[in-house]
C-alpha positions in Angstrom: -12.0 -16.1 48.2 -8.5 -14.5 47.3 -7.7 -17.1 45.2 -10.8 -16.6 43.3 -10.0 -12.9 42.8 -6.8 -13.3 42.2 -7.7 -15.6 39.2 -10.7 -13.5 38.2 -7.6 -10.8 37.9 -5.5 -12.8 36.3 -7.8 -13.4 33.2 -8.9 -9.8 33.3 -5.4 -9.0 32.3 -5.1 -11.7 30.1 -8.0 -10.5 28.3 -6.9 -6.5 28.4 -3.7 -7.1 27.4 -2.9 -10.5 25.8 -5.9 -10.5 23.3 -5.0 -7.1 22.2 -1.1 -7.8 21.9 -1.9 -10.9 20.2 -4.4 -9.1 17.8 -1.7 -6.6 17.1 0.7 -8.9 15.6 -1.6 -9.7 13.3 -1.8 -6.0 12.4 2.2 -5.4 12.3 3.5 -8.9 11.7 5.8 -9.2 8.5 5.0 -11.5 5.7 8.0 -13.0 4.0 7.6 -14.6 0.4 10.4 -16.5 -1.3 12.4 -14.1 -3.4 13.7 -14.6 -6.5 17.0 -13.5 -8.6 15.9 -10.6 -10.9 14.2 -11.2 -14.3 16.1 -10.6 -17.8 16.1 -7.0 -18.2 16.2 -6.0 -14.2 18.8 -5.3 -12.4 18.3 -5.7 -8.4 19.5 -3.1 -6.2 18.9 -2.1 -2.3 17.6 1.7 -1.4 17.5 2.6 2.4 14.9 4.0 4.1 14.8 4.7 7.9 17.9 2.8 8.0 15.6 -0.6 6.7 17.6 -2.4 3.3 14.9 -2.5 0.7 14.9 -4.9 -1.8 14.5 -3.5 -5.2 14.3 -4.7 -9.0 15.0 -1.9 -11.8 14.2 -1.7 -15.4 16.0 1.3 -17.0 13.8 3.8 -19.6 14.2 6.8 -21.6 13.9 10.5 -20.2 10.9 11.3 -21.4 8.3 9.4 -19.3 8.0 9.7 -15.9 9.3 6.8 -13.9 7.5 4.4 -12.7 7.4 3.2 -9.4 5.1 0.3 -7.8 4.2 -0.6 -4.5 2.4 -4.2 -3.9 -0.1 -5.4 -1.1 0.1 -6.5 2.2 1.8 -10.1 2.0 2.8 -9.9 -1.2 6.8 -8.8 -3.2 8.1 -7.2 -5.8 8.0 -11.3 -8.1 4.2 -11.0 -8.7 4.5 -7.2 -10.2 7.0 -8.2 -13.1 4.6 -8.2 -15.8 3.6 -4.9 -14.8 7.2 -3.7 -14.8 7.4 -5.1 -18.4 4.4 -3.6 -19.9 5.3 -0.2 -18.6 8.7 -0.7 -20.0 7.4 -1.2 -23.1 5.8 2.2 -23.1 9.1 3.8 -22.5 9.2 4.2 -18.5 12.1 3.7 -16.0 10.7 1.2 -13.4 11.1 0.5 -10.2 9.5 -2.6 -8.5 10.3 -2.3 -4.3 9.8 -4.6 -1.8 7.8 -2.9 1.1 9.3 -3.0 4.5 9.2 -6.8 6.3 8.2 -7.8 2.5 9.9 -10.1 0.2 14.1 -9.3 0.4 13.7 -6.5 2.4 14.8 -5.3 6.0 12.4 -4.7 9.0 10.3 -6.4 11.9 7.1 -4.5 11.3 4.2 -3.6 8.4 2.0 -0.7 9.0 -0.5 -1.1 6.5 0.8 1.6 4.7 1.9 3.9 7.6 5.7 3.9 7.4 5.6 2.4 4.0 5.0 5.9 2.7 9.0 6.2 3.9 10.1 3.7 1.9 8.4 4.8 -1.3 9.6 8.3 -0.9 13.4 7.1 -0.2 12.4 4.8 -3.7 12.0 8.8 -5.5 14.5 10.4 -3.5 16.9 7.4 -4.8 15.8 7.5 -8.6 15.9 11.4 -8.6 19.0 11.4 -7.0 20.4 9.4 -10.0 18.7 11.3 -12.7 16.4 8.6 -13.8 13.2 10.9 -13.0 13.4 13.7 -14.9 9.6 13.5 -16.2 8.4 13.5 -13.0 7.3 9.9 -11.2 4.3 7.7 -11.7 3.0 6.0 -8.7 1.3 2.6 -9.1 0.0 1.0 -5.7 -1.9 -1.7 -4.7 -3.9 -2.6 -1.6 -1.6 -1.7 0.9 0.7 0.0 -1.2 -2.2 2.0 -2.6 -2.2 3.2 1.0 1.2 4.0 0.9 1.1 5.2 -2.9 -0.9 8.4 -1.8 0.5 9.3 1.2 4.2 9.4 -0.4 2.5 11.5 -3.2 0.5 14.1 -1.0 1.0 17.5 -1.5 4.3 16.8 -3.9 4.5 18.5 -7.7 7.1 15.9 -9.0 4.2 13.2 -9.1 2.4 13.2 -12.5 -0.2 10.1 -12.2 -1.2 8.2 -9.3 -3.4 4.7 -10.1 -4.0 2.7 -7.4 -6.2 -0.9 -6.7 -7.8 -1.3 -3.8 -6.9 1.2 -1.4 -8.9 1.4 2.2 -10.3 4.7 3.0 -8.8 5.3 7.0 -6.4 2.4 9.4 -9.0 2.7 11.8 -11.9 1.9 9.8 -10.5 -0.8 7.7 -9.0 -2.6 11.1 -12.9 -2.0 12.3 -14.4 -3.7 8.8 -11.5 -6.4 8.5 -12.3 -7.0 12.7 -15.9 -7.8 11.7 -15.6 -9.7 8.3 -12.8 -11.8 9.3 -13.8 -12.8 13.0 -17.2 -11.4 13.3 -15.9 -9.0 16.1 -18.7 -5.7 16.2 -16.7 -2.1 15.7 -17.9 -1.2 19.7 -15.6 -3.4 21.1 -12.8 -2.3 22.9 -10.6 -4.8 21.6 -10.3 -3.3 18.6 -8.3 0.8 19.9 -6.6 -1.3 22.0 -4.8 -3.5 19.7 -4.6 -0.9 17.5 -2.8 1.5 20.5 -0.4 -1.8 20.8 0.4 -2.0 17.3 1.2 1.6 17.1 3.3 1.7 20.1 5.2 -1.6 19.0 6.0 -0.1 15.6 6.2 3.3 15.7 3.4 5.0 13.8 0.4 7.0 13.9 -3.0 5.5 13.2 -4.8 8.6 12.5 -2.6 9.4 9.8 -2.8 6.5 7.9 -5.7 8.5 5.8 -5.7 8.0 2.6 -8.9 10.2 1.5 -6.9 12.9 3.5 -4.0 11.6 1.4 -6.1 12.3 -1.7 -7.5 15.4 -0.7 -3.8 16.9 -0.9 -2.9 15.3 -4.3 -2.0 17.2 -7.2 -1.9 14.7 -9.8 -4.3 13.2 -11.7 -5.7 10.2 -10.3 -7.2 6.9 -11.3 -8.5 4.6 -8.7 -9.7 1.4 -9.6 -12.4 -0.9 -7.0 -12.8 -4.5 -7.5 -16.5 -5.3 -7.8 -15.8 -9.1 -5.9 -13.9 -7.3 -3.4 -15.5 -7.8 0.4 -12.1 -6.4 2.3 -12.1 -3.0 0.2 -15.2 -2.6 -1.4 -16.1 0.0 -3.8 -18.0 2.0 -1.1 -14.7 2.2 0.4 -12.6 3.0 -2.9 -14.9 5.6 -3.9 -14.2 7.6 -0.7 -10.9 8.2 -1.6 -11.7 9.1 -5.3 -14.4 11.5 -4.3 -11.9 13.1 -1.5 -9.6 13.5 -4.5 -9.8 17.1 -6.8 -9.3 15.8 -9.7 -8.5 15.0 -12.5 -9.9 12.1 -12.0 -11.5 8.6 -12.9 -13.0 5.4 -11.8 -13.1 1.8 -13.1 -15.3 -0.9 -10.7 -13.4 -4.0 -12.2 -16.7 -6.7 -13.1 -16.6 -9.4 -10.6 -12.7 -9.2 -9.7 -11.5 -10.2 -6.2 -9.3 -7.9 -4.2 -6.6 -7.3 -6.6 -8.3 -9.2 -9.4 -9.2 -6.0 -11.5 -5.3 -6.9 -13.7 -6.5 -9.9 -14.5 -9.1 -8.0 -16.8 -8.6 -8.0 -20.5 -9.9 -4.3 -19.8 -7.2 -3.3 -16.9 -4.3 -2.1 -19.6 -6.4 -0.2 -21.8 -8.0 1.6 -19.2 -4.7 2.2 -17.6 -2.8 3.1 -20.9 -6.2 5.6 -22.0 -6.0 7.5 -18.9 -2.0 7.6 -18.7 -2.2 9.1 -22.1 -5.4 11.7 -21.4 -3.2 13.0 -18.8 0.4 13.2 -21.0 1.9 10.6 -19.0 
């Protein structure tokens, strides 16, 4: 009989506290890509933030745009934003491509899903402030995760003129709930789901309640433009449009046809809407 309890213990652990500590990793586990030398026209440069070496490719503008900074999505780096780089070049902007912590060439044993990555984009404007290339203000571009992170950095700050961002989630705690259920069928009531989330923010140091990004847009002073992809099951537009309505204005929202999550740039409409709102707003 002891034996039996003391095995019917052992797997009650296992399931309180493996499972969840195994779930977590999948929450805060890096994702490395293979990195690349910069493209013609960069130069590639590290900025610190919280003492993490992050990888960064610069293009250098003229003062009178705001420069340009652009955050990518959870497993992604800074090579698969270049074209984006080069077409806001081309318009004039400084940009600044930077590779998220435990992303691509830079530093770090955690991701946060946008949580700690708001640090690292506000050490990326400290840095280009710092050096005078921001003296039109910043333009924040984010995607997915970095949409996430794109807002939070830009909260409550008067030096951001335009925030556009793809597929942002609304809250950490719902879109761990959502992804829970569409990726392993697993129903919100489980208590699987607070615990790994309690794991992954003790293991990496952050705070899942304020990884909000409609409280994030409630507090935003610029003008934002949030785009939804209309293939998109992991943020759909129910979710996107949660953060634009939290959001003041001025506003405006573009539910890319079709498009999988981060699909809307692959629209022949994605520049002109982006270029047509940058210039309603004198960016």
């Amino acid at each position: 009989m002891r034996r039996v309890f003391l095995r019917v213990a052992l797997y009650g652990v296992a399931l309180l506290l493996g499972l969840p500590l195994a779930f977590s990793q999948v929450l805060i586990g890096t994702h490395r890509q293979p990195t690349s030398s910069a493209p013609a026209g960069f130069e590639e440069l590290h900025i610190v933030a919280e003492g993490l070496s992050l990888r960064a490719w610069l293009a250098r503008g003229g003062p009178e745009r705001p420069a340009a900074l652009v955050a990518h999505g959870l497993g992604d780096s800074i090579e698969s934003y270049v074209e984006v780089a080069q077409t806001l070049s081309k318009r004039g902007h400084t940009v600044l491509l930077l590779d998220l912590r435990g992303h691509g060439g830079s530093a770090g044993r955690y991701t946060t899903l946008g949580g700690r990555e708001r640090e690292d984009l506000r050490a990326a404007m400290a840095w280009l402030s710092a050096r005078g290339l921001a003296p039109a203000g910043t333009l924040l571009m984010g995607y997915s995760m970095g949409a996430v992170a794109a807002l939070r950095a830009a909260a409550d700050r008067t030096d951001v003129r335009a925030v556009v961002v793809e597929a942002p989630f609304d809250t950490y705690r719902a879109s761990v709930a959502h992804h829970a259920r569409l990726l392993y069928g697993l129903p919100s009531w489980l208590p699987l789901i607070p615990l790994t989330i309690a794991i992954a923010e003790w293991r990496a140091g952050f705070d899942a309640d304020d990884v909000d990004a409609v409280a994030a847009a409630r507090r935003l002073h610029a003008p934002l433009f949030a785009i939804a992809d209309g293939g998109d099951a992991r943020m759909p537009e129910a979710v996107v449009r949660r953060v634009y309505d939290a959001h003041p204005g001025p506003k405006r929202f573009w539910l890319a046809p079709g498009a999988d999550h981060l699909g809307a740039m692959l629209s022949p409409e994605y520049w002109p809407r982006v270029v047509s709102f940058l210039d309603d707003n004198g960016v």
